[in-house]
TIMI-636167 format. One record per residue (C-alpha): residue number from 0; x, y, z. Coordinates in steps of 0.02 Angstrom, whole numbers, plus 50000, padded with zeros to 5 digits. Example, Ala and Ser with C-alpha at 12.3 -4.5 7.8 and 13.67 -1.06 7.14 Angstrom:
<recs>
{rec 0,{50615,49775,50390}}
{rec 1,{50684,49947,50357}}
</recs>
This chain:
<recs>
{rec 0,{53300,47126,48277}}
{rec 1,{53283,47227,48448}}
{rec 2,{53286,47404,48433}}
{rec 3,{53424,47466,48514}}
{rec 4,{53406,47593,48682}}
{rec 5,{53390,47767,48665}}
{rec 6,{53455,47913,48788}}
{rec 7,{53318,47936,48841}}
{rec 8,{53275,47744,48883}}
{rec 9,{53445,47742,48971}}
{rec 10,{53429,47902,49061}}
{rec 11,{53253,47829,49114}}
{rec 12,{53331,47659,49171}}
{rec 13,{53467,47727,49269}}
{rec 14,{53316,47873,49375}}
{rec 15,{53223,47693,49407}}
{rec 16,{53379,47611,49462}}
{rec 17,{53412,47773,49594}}
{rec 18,{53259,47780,49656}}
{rec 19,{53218,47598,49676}}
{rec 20,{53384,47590,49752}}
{rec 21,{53327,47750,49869}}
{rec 22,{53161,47647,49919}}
{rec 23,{53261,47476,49960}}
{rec 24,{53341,47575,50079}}
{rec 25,{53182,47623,50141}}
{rec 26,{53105,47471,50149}}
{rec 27,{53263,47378,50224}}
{rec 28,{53260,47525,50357}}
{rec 29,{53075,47501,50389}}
{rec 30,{53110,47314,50412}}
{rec 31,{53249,47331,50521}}
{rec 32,{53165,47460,50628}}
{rec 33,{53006,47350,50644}}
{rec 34,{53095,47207,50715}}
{rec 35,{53192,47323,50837}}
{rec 36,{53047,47388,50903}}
{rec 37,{52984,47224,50923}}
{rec 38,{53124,47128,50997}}
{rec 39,{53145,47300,51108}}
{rec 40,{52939,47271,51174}}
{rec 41,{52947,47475,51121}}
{rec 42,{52756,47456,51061}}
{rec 43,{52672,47298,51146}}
{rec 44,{52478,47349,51121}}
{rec 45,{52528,47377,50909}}
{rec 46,{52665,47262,50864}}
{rec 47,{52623,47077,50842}}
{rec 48,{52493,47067,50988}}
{rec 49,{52391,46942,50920}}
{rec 50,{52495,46845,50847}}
{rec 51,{52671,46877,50913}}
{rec 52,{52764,46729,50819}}
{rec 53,{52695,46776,50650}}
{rec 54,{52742,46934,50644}}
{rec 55,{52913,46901,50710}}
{rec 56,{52939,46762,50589}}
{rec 57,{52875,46877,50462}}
{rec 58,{52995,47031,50505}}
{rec 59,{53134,46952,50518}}
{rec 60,{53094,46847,50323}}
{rec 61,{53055,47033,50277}}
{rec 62,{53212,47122,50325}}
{rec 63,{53342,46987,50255}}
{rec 64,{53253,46977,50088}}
{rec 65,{53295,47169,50090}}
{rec 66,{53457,47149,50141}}
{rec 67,{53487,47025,49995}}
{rec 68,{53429,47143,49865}}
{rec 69,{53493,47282,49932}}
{rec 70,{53656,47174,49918}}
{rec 71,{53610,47152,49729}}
{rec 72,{53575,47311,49698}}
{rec 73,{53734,47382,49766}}
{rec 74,{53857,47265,49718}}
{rec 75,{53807,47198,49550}}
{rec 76,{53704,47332,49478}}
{rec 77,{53529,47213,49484}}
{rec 78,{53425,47310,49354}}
{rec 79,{53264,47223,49374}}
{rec 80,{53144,47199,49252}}
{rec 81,{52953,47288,49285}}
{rec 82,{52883,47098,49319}}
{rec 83,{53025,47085,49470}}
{rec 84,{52988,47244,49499}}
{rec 85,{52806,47232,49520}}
{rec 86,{52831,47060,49616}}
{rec 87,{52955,47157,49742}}
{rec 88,{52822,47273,49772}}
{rec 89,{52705,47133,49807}}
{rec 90,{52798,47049,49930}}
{rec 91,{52812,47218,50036}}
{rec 92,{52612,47232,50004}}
{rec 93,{52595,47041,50076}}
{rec 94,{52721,47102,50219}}
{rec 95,{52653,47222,50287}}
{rec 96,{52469,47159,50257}}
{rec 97,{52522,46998,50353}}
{rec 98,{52608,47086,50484}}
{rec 99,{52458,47213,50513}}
{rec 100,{52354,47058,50541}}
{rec 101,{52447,47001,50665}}
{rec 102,{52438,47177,50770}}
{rec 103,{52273,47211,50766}}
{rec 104,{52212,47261,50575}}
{rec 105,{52188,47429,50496}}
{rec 106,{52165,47506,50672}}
{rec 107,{52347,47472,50714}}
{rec 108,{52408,47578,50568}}
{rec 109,{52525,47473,50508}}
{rec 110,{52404,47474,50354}}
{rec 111,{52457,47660,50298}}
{rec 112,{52659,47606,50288}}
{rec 113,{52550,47501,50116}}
{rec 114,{52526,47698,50066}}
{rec 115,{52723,47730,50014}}
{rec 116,{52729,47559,49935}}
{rec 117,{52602,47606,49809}}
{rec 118,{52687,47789,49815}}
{rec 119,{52838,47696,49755}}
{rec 120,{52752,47577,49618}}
{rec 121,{52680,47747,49541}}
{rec 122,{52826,47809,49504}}
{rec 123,{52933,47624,49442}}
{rec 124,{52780,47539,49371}}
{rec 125,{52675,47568,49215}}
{rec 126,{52512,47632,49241}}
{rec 127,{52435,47459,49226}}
{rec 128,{52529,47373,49356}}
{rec 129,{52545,47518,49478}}
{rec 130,{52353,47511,49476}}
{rec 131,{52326,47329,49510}}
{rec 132,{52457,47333,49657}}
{rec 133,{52358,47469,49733}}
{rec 134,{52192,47353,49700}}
{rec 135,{52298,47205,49774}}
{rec 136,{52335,47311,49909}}
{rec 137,{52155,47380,49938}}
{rec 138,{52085,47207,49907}}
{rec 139,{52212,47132,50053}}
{rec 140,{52165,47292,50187}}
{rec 141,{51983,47281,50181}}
{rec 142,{51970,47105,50156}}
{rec 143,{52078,47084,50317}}
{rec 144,{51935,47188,50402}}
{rec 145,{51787,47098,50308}}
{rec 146,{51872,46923,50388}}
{rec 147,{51888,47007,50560}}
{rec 148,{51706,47071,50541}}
{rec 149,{51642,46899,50499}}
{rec 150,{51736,46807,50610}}
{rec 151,{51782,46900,50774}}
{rec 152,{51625,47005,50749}}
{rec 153,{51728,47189,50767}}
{rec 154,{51649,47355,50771}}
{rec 155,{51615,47439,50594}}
{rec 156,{51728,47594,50627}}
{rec 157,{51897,47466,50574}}
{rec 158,{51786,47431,50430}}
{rec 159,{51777,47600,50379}}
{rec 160,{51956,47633,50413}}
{rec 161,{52000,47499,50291}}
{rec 162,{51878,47576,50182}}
{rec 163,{51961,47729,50188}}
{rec 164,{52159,47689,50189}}
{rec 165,{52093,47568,50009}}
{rec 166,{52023,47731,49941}}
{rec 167,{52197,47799,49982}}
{rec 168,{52286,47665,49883}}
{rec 169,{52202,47705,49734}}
{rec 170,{52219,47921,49735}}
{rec 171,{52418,47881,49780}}
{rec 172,{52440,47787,49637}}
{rec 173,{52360,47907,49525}}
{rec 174,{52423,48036,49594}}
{rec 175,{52619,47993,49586}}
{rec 176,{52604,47911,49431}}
{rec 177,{52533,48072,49344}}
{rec 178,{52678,48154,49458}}
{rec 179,{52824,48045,49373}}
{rec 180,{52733,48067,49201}}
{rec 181,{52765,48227,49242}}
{rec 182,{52947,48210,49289}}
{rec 183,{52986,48083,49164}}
{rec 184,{52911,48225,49028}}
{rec 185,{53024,48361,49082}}
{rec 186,{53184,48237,49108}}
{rec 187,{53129,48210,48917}}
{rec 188,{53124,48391,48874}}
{rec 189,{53302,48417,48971}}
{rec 190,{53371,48287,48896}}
{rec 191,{53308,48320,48719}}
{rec 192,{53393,48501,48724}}
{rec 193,{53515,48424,48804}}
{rec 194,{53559,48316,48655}}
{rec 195,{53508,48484,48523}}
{rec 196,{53641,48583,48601}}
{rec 197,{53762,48446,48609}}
{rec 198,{53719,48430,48401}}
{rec 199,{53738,48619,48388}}
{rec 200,{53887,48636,48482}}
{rec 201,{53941,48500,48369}}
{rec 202,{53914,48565,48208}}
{rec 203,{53969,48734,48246}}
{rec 204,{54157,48644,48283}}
{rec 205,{54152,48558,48113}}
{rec 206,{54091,48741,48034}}
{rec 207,{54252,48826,48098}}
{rec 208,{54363,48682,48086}}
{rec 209,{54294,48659,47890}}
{rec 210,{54313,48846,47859}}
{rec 211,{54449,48925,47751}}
{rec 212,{54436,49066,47881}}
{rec 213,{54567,49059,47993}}
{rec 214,{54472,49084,48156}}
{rec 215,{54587,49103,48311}}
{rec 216,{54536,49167,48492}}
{rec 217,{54642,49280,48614}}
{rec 218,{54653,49252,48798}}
{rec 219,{54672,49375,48928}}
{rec 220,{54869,49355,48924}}
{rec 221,{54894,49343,48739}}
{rec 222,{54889,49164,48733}}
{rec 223,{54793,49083,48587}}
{rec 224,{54664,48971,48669}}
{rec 225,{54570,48918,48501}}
{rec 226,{54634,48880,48319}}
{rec 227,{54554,48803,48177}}
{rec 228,{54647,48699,48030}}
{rec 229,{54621,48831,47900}}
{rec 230,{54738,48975,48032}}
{rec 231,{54863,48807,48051}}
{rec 232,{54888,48809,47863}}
{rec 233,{54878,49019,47833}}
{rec 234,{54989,49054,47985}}
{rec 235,{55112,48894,47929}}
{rec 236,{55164,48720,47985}}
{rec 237,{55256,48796,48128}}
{rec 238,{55128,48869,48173}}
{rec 239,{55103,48800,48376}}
{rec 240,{54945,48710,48369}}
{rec 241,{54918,48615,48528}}
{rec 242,{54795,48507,48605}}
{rec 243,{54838,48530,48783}}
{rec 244,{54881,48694,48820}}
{rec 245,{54897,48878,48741}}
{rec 246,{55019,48955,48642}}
{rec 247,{55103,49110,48664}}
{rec 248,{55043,49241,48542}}
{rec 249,{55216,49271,48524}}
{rec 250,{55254,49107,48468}}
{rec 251,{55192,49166,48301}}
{rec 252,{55292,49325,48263}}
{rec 253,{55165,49369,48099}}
{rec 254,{55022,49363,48234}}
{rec 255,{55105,49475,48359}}
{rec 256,{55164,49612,48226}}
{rec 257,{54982,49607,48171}}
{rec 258,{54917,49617,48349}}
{rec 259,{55030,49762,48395}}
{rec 260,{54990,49861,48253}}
{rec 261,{54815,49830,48264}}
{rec 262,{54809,49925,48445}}
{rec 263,{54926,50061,48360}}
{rec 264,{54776,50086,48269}}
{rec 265,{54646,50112,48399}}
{rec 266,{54565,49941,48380}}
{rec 267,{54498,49986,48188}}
{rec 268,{54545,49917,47994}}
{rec 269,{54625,49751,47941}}
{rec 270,{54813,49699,47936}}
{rec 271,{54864,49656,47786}}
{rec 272,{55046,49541,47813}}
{rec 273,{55152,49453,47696}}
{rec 274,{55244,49290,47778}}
{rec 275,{55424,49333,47713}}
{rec 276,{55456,49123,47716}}
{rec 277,{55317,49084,47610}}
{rec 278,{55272,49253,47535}}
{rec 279,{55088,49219,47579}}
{rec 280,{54979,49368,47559}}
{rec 281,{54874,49356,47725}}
{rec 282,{54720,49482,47796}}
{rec 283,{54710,49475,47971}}
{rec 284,{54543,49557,48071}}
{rec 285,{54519,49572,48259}}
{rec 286,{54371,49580,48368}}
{rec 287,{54327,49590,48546}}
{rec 288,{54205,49444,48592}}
{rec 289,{54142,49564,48718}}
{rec 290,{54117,49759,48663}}
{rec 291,{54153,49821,48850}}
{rec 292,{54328,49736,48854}}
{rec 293,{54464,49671,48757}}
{rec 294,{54522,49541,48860}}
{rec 295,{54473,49410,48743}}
{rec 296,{54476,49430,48556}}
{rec 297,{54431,49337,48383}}
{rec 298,{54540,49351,48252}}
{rec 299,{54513,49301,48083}}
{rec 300,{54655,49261,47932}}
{rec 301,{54613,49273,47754}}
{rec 302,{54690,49232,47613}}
{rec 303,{54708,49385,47543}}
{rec 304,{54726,49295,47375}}
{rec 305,{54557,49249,47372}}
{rec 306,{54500,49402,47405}}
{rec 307,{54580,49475,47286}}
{rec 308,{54513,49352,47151}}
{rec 309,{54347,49406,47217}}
{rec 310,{54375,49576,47180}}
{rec 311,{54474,49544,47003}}
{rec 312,{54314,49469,46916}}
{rec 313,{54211,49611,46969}}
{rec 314,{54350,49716,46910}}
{rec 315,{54338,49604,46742}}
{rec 316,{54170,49608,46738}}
{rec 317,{54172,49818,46748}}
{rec 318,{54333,49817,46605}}
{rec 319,{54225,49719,46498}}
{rec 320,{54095,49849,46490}}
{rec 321,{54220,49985,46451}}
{rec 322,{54336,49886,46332}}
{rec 323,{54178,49875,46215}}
{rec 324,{54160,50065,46225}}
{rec 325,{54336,50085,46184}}
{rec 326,{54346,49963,46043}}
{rec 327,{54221,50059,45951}}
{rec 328,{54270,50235,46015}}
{rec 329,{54459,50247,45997}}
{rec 330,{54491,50083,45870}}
{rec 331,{54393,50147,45744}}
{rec 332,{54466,50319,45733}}
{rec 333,{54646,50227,45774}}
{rec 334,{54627,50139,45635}}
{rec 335,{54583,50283,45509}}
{rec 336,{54722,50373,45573}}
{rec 337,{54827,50210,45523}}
{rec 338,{54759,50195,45361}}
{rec 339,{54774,50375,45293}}
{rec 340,{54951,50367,45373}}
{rec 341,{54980,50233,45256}}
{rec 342,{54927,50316,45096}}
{rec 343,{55023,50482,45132}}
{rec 344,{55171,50387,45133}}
{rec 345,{55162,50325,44961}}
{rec 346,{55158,50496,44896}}
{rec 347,{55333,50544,44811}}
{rec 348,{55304,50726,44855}}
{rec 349,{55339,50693,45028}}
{rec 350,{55515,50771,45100}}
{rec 351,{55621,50669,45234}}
{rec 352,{55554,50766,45367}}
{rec 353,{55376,50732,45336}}
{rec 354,{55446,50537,45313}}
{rec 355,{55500,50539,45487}}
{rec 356,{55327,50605,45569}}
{rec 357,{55220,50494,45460}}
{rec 358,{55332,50360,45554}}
{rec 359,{55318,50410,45716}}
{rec 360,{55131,50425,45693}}
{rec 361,{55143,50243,45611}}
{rec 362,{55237,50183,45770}}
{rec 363,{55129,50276,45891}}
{rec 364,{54954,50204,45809}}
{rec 365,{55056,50006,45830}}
{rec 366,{55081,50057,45993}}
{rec 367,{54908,50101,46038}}
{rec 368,{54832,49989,45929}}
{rec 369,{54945,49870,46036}}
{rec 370,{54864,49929,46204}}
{rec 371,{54692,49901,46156}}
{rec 372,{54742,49731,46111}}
{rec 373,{54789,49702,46270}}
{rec 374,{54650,49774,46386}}
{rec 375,{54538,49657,46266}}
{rec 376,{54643,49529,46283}}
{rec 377,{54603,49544,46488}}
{rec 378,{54439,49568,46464}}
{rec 379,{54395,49448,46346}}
{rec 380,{54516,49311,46463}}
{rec 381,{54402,49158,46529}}
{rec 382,{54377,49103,46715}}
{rec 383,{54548,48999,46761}}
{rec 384,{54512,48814,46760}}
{rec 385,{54649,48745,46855}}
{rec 386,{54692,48573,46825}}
{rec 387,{54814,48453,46892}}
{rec 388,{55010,48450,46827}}
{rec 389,{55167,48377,46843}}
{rec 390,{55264,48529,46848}}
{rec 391,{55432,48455,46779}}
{rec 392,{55357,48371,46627}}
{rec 393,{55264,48515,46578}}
{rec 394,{55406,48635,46603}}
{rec 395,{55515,48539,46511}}
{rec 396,{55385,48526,46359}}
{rec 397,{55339,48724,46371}}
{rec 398,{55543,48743,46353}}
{rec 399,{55533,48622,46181}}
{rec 400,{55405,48729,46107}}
{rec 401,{55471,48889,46174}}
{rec 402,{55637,48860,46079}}
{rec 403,{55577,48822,45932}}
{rec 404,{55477,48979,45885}}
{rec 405,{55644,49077,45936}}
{rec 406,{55774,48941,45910}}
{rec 407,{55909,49063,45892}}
{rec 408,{55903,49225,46011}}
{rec 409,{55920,49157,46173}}
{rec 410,{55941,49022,46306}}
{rec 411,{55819,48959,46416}}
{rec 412,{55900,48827,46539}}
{rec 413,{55794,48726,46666}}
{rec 414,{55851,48673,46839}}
{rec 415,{55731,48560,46961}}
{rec 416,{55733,48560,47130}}
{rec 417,{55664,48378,47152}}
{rec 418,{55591,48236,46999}}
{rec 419,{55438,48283,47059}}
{rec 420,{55355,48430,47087}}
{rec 421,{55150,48408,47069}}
{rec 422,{55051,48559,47056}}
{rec 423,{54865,48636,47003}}
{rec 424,{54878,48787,46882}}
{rec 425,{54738,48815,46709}}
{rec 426,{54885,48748,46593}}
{rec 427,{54841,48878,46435}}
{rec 428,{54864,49060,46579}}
{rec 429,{55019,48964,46644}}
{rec 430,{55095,48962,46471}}
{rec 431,{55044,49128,46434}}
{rec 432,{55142,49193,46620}}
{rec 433,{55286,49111,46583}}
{rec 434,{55294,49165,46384}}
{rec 435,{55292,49345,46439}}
{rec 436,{55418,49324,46594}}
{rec 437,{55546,49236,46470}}
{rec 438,{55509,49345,46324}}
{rec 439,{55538,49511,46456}}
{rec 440,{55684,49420,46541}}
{rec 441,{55756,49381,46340}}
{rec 442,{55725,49549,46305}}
{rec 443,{55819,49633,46462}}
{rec 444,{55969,49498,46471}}
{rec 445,{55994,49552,46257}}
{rec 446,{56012,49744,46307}}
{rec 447,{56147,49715,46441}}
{rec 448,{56230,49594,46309}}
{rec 449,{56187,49416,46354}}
{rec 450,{56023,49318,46300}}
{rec 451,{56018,49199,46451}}
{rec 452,{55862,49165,46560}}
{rec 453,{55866,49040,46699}}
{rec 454,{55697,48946,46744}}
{rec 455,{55688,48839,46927}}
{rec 456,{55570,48759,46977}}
{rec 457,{55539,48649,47161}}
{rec 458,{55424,48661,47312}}
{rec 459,{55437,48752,47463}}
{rec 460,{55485,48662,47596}}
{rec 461,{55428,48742,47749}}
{rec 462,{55220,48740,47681}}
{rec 463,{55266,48593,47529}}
{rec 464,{55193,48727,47403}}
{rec 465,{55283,48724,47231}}
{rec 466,{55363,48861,47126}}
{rec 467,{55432,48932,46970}}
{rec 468,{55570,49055,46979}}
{rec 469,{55596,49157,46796}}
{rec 470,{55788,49218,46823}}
{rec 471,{55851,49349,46687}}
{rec 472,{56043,49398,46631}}
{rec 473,{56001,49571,46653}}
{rec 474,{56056,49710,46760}}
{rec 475,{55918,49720,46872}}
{rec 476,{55755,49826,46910}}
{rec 477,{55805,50008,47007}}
{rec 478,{55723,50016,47156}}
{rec 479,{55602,50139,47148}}
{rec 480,{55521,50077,47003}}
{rec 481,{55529,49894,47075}}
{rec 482,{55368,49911,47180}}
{rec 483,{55264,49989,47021}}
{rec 484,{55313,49858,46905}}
{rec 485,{55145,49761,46913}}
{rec 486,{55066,49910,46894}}
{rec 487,{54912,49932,46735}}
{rec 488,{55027,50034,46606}}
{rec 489,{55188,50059,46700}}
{rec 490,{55318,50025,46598}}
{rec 491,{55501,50120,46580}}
{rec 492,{55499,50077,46381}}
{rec 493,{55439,50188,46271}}
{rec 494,{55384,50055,46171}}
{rec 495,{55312,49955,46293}}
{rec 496,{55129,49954,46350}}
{rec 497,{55131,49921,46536}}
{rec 498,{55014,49790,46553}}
{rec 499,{55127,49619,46514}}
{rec 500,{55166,49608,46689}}
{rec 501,{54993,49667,46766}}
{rec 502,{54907,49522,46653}}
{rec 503,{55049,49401,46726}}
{rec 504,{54987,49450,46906}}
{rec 505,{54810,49448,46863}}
{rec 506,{54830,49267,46780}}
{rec 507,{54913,49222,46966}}
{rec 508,{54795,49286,47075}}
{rec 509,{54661,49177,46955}}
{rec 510,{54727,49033,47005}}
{rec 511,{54781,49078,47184}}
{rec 512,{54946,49091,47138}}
{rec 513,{55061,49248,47204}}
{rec 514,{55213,49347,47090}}
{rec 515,{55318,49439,47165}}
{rec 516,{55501,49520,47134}}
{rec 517,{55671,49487,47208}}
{rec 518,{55826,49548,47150}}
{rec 519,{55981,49390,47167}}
{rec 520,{56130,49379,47245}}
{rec 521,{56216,49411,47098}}
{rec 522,{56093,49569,47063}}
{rec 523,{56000,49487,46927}}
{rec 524,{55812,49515,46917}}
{rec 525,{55704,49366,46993}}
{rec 526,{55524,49328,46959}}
{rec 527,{55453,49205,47073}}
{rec 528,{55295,49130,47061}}
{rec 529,{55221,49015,47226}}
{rec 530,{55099,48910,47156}}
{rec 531,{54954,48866,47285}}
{rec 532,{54949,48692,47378}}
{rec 533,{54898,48561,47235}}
{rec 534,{54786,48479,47364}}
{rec 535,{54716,48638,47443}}
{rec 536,{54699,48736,47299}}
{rec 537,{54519,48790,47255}}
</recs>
């Protein structure tokens, strides 16, 4: 099987092709010129004056064969081979030793035109053939002399000319074949970093095009000039992403806002922007390429989720270490305090006052006792492994076992936005987000004097990223303690603990999901949960 070309044997075909195209211009020209002068009787004592017909015969033979190839070379692209090439060369060695025979031999000077043609075989022949055309060549000058010597008994000085124009033969071949080693080496060397940076350049594309980055580039007038997939999917499918000419900056109104603030800022800190469609939690940094001027700039969008995953299992890994300290520090004596609670209130000496502390400090020690539980509980929670789910199905089976460990204090109905709805969430932490939201939203609908909680579930259709909505009958979350609800131990109970709905937000963020809180229409409270992409996710 042949091996198939390489760059660099095509890049070295098509510099033999030019030049030997360059030199049959050369040699077509030298023809041509030749037979002018001699038609035109320009150089009488040189040209053909021995043997006039010869050398006409031979010039004009000479110039149409050069014509012809020249034809070939032009039209259809001849490529020939290094045997053509090397008989090519030969017949302009014959030429011009024939017609240097015919005006005189080597003391005409017709003999040193043989001096370009071996020029020109150094550079499109191997070494091994460029050598024995210069030898042919030598061999046909000086024995041209030799046979004038012998015959026509001629002076020694043409002799020594001959002598001296072979010697030339062989130091031009030499010489310009080191000289295109030379440039053949260094076309090489160009070419090979040619073909590095081309492979670098290449890579580097399919790094920021593969990155979950969002890398983006600023022109002078705001207009985005560069865009990976990963800002296409952060920024949204509306996101302008074309292939012929910039966007606007303005095109993408979460950009701009982040932009303009940004300068507010003197040029320093991130942005961090929530899309209010898709409720996609997104850090956006800015750089100048250049440090003197901000004419162009990089801009990079995060996923702020993922960051904050990052920084919730070093937060983990830090609670661990302190929930052990605590378990032993404050459960312990908790517990003692519990106990000896306990046994004071069997005494029948005990007056109804003293009744009523011992159960406060009973409910107090549930309630921290209760607390600890939880903080362990977060601790002590595993990695998420999210795996893949049909979210319908497994809503509807989390509702069947739901009712029937409280099959008669509420009512949890389901509504779907499509048959459908595939999804990626660790099945065990979904259960647990959803057993809290229902048993909160239970809890709240009961004290306004209804049990009913809504759950809806669908996908998003603007980024095709499903979602769970946890709907209460209750009257709502006031304002100002909306935005602390997912706070560690905020809670407006005085029973509760405060950490139900920070455990729900740290299960989310575990699997790159995002909670959040919206009040209805109809001023009931509104938990909504966007699940990530199912085929993006993690």
């Amino acid at each position: 099987m042949a091996r198939p070309d390489s760059a660099i044997d095509r890049t070295q075909r098509d510099s033999n092709y030019d030049l030997l195209r360059v030199y049959t211009y050369y040699r077509t020209l030298l023809g041509s010129i030749l037979l002018l002068m001699f038609q035109g009787n320009l150089a009488p004592t040189i040209l053909g004056n021995e043997q006039p017909d010869i050398f006409l015969y031979t010039a004009v033979g000479y110039t149409a064969l050069n014509l012809i190839t020249l034809g070939l070379l032009w039209r259809a692209r001849f490529q020939p081979s290094d045997r053509q090439s090397f008989i090519l060369l030969g017949i302009d060695v014959a030429a011009l030793a024939l017609m240097m025979f015919t005006s005189g031999g080597a003391m005409s000077g017709l003999g040193y035109l043989q001096l370009v043609v071996i020029a020109a075989a150094g550079m499109l022949l191997p070494s091994r053939l460029a050598i024995l055309l210069a030898a042919l060549a030598s061999i046909a000058v000086i024995g041209e002399s030799l046979a004038r010597l012998w015959l026509l008994s001629i002076n020694n000085q043409a002799l020594f000319s001959a002598g001296t124009l072979g010697a030339l033969l062989f130091v031009t071949a030499l010489s310009f074949q080191y000289l295109a080693h030379k440039i053949r080496s260094s076309n090489e060397e160009a070419l090979n970093q040619a073909r590095q940076a081309e492979h670098l350049q290449r890579l580097a594309q399919l790094i920021v095009e593969r990155m979950r980055t969002g890398i983006l580039v600023l022109g002078k007038s705001q207009s985005i000039e560069l865009s990976n997939r990963a800002a296409f999917d952060l920024l949204g499918s509306d996101f302008p992403r074309s292939e012929h000419g910039a966007q606007h900056l303005s095109s993408v109104p979460l950009l701009q806002h982040a932009y303009n603030q940004w300068r507010q800022q003197n040029h320093s800190g991130s942005i961090v922007a929530m899309d209010a469609l898709t409720r996609n939690e997104l850090k956006i940094n800015f750089a100048p390429l250049t440090p003197q001027s901000d004419s162009e700039i990089l801009v990079f969008v995060e996923d702020n989720r993922l960051i904050t995953q990052q920084a919730q299992q070093l937060k983990l890994a830090s609670l661990g270490r302190l929930t052990a300290s605590i378990a032993h520090e404050v459960r312990n004596p908790l517990g003692a305090i519990s106990h000896a609670s306990q046994l004071l209130g069997e005494s029948s000496e005990l007056g109804s006052g003293d009744q009523r502390l011992l159960q406060i400090i009973d409910n107090h020690s549930r309630r921290v006792n209760q607390i600890i539980e939880n903080v362990l509980q977060l601790s002590r929670r595993k990695n998420a492994h999210p795996e893949p789910l049909e979210l319908g199905q497994w809503l509807a089976r989390f509702l069947q076992e739901y009712h029937s460990t409280q099959p008669d204090r509420h009512n949890v109905t389901l509504t779907l936005g499509q048959p459908q709805i595939p999804a990626k969430f660790d099945h065990g932490q979904l259960h647990q987000v959803l057993t809290n939201l229902c048993d909160n939203g239970i809890r709240h609908s009961l004290a306004a004097g209804r049990a009913d909680v809504w759950l809806e579930a669908g996908v998003e259709p603007r980024k095709q990223q499903p979602f769970i909505r946890v709907i209460d009958g209750g009257d709502g979350i006031a304002e100002e303690h909306a935005r602390h609800i997912f706070e560690p131990f905020f809670t407006t109970e005085s029973t509760g603990s405060g950490l139900g709905l920070y455990i729900c937000k740290e299960l989310c963020e575990a699997n790159q999901a995002l909670i959040h809180y919206e009040c209805t229409d109809e001023g009931r409270s509104c938990f909504h949960i966007q699940l990530p992409h199912p085929d993006r996710a993690f």
